[in-house]
C-alpha positions as CSV (number, residue, x, y, z in Angstrom):
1,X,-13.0,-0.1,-22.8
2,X,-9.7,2.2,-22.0
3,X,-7.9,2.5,-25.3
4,X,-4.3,3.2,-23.4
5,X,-3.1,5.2,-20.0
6,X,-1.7,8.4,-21.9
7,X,-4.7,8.4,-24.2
8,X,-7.0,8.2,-21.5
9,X,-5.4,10.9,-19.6
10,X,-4.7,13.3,-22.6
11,X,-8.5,13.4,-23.3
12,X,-9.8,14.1,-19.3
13,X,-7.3,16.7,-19.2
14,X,-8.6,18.4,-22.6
15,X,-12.3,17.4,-21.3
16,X,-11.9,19.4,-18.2
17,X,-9.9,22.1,-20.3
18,X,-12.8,25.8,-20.4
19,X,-15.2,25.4,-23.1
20,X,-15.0,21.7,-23.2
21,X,-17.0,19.0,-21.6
22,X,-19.8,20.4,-18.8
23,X,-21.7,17.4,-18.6
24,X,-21.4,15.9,-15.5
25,X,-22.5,12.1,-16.4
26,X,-20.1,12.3,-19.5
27,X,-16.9,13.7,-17.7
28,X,-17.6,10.8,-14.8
29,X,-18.0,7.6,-17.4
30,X,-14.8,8.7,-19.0
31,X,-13.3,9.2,-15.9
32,X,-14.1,5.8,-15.1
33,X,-12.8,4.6,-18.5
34,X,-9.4,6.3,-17.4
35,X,-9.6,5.2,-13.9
36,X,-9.7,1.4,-15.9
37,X,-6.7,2.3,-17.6
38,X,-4.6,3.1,-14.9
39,X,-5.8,-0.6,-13.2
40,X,-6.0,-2.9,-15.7
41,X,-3.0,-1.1,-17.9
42,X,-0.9,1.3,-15.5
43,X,-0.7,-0.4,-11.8
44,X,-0.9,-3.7,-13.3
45,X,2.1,-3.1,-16.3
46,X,4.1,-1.4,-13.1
47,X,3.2,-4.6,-10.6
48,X,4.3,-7.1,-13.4
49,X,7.3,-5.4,-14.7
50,X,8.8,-4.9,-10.9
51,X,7.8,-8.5,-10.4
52,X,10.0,-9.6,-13.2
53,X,13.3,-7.4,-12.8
54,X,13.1,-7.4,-8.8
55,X,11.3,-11.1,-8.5
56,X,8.0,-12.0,-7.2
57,X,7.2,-11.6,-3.3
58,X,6.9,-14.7,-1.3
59,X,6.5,-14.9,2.6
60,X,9.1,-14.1,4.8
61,X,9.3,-12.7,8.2
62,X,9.8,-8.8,9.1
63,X,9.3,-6.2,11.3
64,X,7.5,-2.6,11.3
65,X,7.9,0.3,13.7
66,X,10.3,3.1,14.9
67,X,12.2,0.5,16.7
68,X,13.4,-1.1,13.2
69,X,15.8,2.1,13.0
70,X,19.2,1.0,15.0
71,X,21.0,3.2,17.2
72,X,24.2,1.9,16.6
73,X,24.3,1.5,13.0
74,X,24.1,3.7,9.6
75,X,20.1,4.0,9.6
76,X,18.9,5.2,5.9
77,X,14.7,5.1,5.3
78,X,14.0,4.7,1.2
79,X,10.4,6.5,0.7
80,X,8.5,6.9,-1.9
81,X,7.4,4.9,-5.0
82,X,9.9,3.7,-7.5
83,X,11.3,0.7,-6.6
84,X,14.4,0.7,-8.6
85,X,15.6,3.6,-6.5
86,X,15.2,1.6,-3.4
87,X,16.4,-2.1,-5.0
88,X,19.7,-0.1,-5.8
89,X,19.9,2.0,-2.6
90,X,19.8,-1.9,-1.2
91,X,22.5,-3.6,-2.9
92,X,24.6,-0.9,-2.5
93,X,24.0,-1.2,1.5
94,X,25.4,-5.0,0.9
95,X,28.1,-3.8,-0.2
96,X,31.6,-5.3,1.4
97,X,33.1,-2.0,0.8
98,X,30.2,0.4,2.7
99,X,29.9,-2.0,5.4
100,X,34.0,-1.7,6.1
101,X,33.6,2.2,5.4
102,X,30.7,2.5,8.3
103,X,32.8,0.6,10.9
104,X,35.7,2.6,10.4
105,X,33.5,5.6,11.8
106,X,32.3,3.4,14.4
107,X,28.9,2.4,13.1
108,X,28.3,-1.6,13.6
109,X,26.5,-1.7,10.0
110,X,24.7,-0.3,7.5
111,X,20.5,-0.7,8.4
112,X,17.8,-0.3,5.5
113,X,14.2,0.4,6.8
114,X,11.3,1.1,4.9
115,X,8.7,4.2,4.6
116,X,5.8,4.0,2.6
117,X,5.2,2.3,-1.0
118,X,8.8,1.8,-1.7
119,X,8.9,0.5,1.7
120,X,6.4,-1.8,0.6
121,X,8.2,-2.8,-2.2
122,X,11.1,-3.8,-0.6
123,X,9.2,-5.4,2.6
124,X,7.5,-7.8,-0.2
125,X,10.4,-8.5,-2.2
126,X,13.5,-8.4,0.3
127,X,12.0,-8.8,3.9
128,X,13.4,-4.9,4.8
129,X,11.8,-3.5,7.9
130,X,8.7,-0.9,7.8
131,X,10.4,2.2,9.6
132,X,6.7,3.7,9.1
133,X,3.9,4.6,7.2
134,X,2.9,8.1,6.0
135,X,2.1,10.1,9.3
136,X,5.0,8.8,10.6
137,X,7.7,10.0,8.4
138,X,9.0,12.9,10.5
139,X,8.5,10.7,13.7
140,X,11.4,8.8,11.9
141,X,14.0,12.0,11.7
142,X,13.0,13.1,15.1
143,X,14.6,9.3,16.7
144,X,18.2,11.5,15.8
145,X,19.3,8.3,14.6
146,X,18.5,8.7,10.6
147,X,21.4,9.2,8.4
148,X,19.9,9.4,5.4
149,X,16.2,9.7,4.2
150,X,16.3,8.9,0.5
151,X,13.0,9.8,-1.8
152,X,11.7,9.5,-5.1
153,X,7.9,10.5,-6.0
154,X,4.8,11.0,-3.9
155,X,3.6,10.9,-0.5
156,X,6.6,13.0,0.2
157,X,6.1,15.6,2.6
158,X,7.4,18.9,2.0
159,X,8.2,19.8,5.9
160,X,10.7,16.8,5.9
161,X,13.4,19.3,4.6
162,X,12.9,21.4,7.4
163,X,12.9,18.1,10.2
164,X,16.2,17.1,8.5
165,X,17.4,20.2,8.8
166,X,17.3,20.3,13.0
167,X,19.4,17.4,13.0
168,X,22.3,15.5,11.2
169,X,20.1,13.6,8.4
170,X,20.2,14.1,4.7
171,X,17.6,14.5,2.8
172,X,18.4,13.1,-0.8
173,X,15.8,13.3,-3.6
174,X,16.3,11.0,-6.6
175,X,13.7,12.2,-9.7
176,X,13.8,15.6,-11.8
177,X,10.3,15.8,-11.1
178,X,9.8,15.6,-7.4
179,X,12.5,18.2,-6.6
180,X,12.4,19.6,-3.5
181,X,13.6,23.1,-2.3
182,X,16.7,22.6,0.3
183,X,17.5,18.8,-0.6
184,X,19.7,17.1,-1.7
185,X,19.6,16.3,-5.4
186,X,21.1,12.6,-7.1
187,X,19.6,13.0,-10.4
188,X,18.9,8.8,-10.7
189,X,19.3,7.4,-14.3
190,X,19.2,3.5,-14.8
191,X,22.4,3.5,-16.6
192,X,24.2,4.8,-13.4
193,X,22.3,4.0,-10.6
194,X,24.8,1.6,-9.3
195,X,27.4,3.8,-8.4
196,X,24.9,6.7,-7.4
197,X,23.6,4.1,-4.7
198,X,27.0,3.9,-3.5
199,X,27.0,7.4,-3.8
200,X,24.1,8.1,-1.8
201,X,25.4,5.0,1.1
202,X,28.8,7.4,1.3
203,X,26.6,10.3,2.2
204,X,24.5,8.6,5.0
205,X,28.4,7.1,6.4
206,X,29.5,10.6,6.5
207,X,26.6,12.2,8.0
208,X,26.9,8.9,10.7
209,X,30.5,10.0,11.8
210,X,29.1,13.6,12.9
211,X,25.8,11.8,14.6
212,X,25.1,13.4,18.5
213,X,24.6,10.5,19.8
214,X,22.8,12.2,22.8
215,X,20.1,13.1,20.4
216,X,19.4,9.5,19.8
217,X,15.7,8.3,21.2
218,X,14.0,5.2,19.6
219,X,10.8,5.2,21.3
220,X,9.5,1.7,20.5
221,X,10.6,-2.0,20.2
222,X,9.6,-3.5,16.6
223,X,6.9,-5.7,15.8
224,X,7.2,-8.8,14.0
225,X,5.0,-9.6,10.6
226,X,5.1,-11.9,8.2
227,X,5.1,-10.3,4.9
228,X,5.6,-11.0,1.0
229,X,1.8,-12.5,-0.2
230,X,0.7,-12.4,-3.6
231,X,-1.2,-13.9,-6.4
232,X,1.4,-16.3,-7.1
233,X,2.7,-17.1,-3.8
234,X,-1.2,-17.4,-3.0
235,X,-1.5,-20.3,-5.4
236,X,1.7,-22.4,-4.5
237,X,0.2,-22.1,-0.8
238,X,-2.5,-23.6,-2.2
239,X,-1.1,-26.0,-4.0
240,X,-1.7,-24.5,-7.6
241,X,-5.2,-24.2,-7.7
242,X,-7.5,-21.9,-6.5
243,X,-10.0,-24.5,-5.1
244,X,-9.0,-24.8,-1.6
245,X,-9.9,-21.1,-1.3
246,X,-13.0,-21.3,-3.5
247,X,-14.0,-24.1,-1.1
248,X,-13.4,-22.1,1.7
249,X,-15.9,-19.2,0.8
250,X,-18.4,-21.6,-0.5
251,X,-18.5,-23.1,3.2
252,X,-18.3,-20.2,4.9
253,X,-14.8,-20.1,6.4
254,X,-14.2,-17.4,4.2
255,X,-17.4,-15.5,4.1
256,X,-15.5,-12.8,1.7
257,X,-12.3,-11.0,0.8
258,X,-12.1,-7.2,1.6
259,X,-9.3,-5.1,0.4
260,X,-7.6,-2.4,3.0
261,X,-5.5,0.2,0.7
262,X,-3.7,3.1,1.1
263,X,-3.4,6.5,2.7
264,X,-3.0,7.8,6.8
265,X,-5.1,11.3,6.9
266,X,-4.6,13.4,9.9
267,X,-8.3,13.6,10.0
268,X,-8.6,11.1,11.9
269,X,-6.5,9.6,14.7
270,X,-3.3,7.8,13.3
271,X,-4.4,4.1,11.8
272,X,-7.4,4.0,13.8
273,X,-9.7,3.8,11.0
274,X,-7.7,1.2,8.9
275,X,-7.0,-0.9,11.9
276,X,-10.4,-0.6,13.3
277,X,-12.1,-1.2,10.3
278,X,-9.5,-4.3,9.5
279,X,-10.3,-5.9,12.9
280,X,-14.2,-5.5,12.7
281,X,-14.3,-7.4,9.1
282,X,-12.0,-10.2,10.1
283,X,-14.3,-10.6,13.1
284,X,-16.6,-11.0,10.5
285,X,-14.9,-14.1,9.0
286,X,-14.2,-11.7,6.4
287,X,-9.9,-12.0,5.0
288,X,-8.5,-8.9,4.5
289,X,-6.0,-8.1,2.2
290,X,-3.8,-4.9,2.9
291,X,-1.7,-2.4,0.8
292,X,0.4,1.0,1.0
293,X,0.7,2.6,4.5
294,X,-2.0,0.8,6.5
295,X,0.3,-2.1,6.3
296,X,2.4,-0.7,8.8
297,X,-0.6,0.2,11.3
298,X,-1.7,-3.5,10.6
299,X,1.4,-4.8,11.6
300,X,1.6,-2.5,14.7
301,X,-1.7,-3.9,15.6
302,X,-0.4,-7.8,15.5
303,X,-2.7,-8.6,12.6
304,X,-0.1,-9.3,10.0
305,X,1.5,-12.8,12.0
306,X,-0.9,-15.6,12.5
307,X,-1.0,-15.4,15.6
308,X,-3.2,-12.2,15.0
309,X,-6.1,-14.9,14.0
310,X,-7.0,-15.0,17.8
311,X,-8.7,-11.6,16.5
312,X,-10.7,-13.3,14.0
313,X,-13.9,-15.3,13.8
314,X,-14.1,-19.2,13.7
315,X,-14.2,-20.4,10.1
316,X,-11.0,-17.2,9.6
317,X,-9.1,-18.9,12.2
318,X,-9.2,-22.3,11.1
319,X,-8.3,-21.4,7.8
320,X,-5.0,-18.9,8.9
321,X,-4.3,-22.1,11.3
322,X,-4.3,-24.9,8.3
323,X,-2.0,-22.6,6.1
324,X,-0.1,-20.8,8.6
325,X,-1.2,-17.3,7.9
326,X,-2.1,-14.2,9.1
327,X,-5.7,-12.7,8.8
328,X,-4.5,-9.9,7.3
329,X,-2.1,-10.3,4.5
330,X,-0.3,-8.2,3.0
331,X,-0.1,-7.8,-0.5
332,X,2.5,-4.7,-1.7
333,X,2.4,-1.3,-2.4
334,X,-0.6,1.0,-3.6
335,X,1.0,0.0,-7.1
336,X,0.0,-4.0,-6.0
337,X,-4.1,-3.1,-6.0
338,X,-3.7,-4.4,-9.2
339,X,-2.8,-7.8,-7.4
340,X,-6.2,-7.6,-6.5
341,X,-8.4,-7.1,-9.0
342,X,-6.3,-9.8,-10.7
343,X,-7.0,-12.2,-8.1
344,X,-10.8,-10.8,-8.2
345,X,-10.6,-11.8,-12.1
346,X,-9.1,-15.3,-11.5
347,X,-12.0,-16.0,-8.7
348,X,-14.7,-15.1,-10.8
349,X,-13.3,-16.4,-13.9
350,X,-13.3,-19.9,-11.6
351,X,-17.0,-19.5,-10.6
352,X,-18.3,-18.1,-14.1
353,X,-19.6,-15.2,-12.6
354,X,-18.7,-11.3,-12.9
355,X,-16.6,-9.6,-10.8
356,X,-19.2,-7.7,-9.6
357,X,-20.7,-10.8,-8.1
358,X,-18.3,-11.9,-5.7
359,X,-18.5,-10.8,-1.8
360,X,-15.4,-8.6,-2.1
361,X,-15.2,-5.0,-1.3
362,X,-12.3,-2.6,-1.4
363,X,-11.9,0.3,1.3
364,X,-9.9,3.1,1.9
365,X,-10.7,4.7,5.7
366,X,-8.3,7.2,5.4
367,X,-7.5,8.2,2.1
368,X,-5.8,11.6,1.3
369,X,-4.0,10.9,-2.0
370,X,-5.6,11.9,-5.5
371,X,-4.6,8.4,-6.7
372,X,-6.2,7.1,-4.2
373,X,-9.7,8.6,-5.8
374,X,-8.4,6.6,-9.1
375,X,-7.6,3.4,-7.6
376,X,-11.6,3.2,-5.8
377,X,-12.5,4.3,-8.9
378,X,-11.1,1.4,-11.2
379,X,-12.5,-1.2,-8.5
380,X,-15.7,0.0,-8.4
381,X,-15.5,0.4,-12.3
382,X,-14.5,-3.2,-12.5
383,X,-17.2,-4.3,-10.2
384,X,-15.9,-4.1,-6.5
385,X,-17.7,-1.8,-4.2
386,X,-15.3,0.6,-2.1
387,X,-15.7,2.4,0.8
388,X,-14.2,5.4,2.1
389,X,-13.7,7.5,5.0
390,X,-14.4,10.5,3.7
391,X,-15.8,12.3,0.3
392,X,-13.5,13.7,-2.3
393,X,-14.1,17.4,-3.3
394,X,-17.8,16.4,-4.9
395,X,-20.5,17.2,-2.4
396,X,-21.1,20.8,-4.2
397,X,-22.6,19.1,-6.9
398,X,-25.9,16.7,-5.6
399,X,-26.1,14.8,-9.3
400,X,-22.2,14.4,-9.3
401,X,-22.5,13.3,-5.3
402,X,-25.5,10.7,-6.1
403,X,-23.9,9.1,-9.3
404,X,-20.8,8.2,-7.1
405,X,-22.9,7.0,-4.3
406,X,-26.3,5.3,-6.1
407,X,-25.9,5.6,-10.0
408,X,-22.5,3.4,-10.6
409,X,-24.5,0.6,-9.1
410,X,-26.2,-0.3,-12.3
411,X,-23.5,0.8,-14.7
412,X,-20.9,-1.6,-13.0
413,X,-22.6,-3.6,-10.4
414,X,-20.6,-1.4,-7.7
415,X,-20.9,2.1,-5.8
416,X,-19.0,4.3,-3.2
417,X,-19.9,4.0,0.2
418,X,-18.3,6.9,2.4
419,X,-18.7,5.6,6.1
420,X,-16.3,7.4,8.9
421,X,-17.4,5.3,11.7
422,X,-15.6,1.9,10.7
423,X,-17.5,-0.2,13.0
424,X,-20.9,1.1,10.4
425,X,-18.7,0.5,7.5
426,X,-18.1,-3.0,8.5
427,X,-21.9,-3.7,9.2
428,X,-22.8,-2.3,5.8
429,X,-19.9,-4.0,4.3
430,X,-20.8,-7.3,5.6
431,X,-24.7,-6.5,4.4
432,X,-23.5,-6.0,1.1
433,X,-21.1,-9.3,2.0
434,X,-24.4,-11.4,2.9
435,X,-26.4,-10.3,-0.3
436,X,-23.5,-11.8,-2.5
437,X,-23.4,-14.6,-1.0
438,X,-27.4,-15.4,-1.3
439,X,-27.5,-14.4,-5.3
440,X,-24.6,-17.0,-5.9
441,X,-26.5,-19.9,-3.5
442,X,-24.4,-19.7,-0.7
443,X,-25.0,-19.5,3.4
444,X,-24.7,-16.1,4.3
């Protein structure tokens, strides 16, 4: 049982100090206990609290793509993580005063688009576009038609200084410690970050009025989604209860819930595994929930409108058909994985069961981020098996390599499965899928 986030972490850090902990089984059980507190305390504190200041998503229409970014309006792409940065960045936009300022340099409006997590945030919450996900960050600058890229922490990469710098488009970073060499610093502090929104909105008007418009190429039309899902908007579709759904997986409708998180890796080709992987399991009558960046590539794909359904087996489509929903839905940023092990909880709370009962998995195809290793880790350590695309930097050590793989089986009732070929991952996902369904009495 974690005892607190900063506790947690203190100690790992003064485990893996020299001359302290060497024991392999004992650094990995309290890794898991810290992996826990960063779910169950961390994501879930950060999911809540934005939930209560920013509201809670319900469904609305978007769109994703390149071709969300205007050519003939003040384009500027919040990325990153904190969503108070981005919610302010927003209003701001709205602003009577910014919108008169960009037409007086001859821009029809001031256009928010999303890029990664904060993206995510603000796709849930507000119904902003999806610019892109993480591999496609400097594919945004290179349109020419980006004012303003606006960051706060993580997933940030480095070379979009250098992108920026080939064109007209500031590059504006927002937190003391994600600072990065040739940017544009605005130092955000809650007390302030009001007018240093508007400050930031100036900027991007400015850097609009010196625009070469012959630069300008937006290589793709946008897609449509329909966004905004989670626990609670869940339930109201359902009208309050739970049952409809747990009725849906007891007849087989639903044959089980699989959670698509996370990261692009330049490993492999762009979205292939987490669209691949997400098409293979709804085929499977298997609903898939999706998170972070491969909700853009889902979108892209036409999974996240319900008329993406036509991609899923029977008992999936009947259900997205009754309620009006997509078979893949999307449920926030990488912060919002808590959503899920929430909803996990409420399931098996429902059916008297442990988590580690239900046919739900969690995957990550393309994983790159280090969080990302703590966010499979607190699923599997809460009883949800997760597979990945590739390992993290373990396979020197066969005991370390075999308790990830085989030995967190009997400690939580869930293991790693690293699978590259998505089409084998779905098979051994469903497998897994089938057994769960058997030990609780139901058709598999």
């Amino acid at each position: 049982m974690p005892r607190g986030v900063d506790r947690e972490i203190a100690e790992m850090m003064h485990r893996t100090h020299m001359g302290c902990g060497n024991d392999a089984v004992s650094t990995m059980l309290h890794s898991a206990k810290t992996a826990l507190a960063d779910g169950w305390g961390g994501s879930m504190v950060g999911t809540e609290l934005s939930d209560i200041i920013f509201g809670v998503p319900t469904p609305s229409k978007s769109q994703v793509n390149l071709g969300v970014i205007k050519a003939d309006m003040v384009n500027i792409l919040v990325h990153g993580h904190n969503p108070v940065v981005s919610e302010m960045v927003l209003a701001a936009a709205r602003d009577p005063e910014m919108i008169a300022r960009a037409k007086k340099v001859g821009a029809a409006g001031i256009n928010i688009g999303g890029l990664c997590c904060t993206g995510n945030e603000l796709l849930g919450r507000q119904g902003i576009p999806m610019a892109g996900n993480n591999l496609m960050t400097e594919l945004a600058i290179v349109t020419g038609a980006v004012e303003a890229v606006v960051v706060d922490y993580q997933c940030i990469m480095p070379s979009m200084v250098q992108a920026v710098a080939c064109y007209h488009t500031k590059f504006i970073t927002t937190a003391d410690k994600a600072r990065f060499i040739g940017a544009t610093h605005i130092s955000f502090n809650t007390a302030t970050a009001a007018q240093q929104a508007i400050e930031i909105i100036e900027l991007a008007i400015d850097a609009y009025a010196v625009r070469d418009q012959s630069r300008v190429e937006i290589p793709v039309a946008p897609v449509d989604v329909v966004t905004g899902f989670s626990n609670e908007a869940l339930l109201n579709m359902l009208g309050g209860s739970l049952e409809p759904l747990l009725d849906a997986i007891k007849d087989g409708s639903i044959r089980g819930v699989a959670a698509i998180v996370g990261c692009n890796n330049p490993k492999f080709q762009h979205d292939s595994q987490n669209v691949g992987l997400a098409k293979e399991l709804i085929k499977r009558d298997i609903l898939v929930l999706a998170t972070g960046c491969v909700t853009t590539a889902a979108g892209k794909a036409g999974l996240l409108v319900p008329e993406g359904s036509d991609m899923a087996g029977p008992g999936l489509q009947k259900i997205c058909s009754a309620l009006d929903i997509p078979p893949v839905l999307h449920f926030g940023s990488c912060v919002d994985n808590s959503r899920v092990i929430h909803l996990c909880g409420l399931i098996a709370n429902a059916l008297g069961v442990d988590i580690s009962d239900l046919p739900v998995w969690g995957a990550s195809p393309e994983w790159y981020s280090e969080k990302a290793v703590a966010i499979g880790l607190y699923c599997v350590a809460s009883g949800i098996s997760v597979q990945i695309g590739i390992p993290p930097q373990i396979n020197g050590s066969k005991l370390v390599t075999d308790i990830a793989l085989n030995g967190l089986e009997d400690l939580f009732g869930a293991a790693f499965l690293v699978e590259p070929d998505y089409v084998k991952a779905a098979a051994k996902v469903d497998e897994r899928i089938i057994a769960k369904r058997l030990a609780l009495g139901l058709s598999a």
